[in-house]
C-alpha positions in Angstrom: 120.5 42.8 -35.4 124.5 43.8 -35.2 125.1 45.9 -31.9 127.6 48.0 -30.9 128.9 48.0 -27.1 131.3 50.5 -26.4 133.3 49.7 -22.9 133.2 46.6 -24.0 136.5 45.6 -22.1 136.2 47.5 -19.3 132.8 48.6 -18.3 131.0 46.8 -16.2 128.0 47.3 -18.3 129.2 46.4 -21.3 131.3 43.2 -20.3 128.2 41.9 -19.3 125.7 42.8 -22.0 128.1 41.4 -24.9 127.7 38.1 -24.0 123.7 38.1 -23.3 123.5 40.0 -26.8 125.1 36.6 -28.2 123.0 34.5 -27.0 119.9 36.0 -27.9 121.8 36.3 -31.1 122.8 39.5 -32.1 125.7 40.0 -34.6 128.2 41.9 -31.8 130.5 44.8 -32.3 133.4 45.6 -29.6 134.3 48.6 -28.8 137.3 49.4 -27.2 140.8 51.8 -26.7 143.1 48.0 -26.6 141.7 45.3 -28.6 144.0 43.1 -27.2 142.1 43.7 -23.6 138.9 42.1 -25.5 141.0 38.4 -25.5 140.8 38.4 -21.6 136.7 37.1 -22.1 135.8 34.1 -23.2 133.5 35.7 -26.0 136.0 37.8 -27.5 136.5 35.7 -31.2 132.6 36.2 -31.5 132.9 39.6 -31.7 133.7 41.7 -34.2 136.3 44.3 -33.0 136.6 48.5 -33.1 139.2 50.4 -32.2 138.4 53.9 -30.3 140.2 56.7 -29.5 
């Protein structure tokens, strides 16, 4: 299933829940205001990235 996670960067929710949706194998889409934030976890070339506004 692709997922989209919104505060991925930031949130504490959502910096969590990206990795676990890996590993149970979900197709991940990040969401976030600086993309470049996203490199700061080691998940980040797994994901697919979105920038929001």
């Amino acid at each position: 299933m692709r997922v989209l996670v919104i505060g991925a960067r930031g949130g504490y929710v959502g910096s969590r829940v990206t990795p676990a949706l890996l590993e149970d194998g979900h197709q991940v889409v990040a969401g976030a205001r600086d993309l470049r934030k996203l490199d700061a976890f080691w998940w980040s070339d797994a994901v697919d990235r979105v920038e929001l506004e």
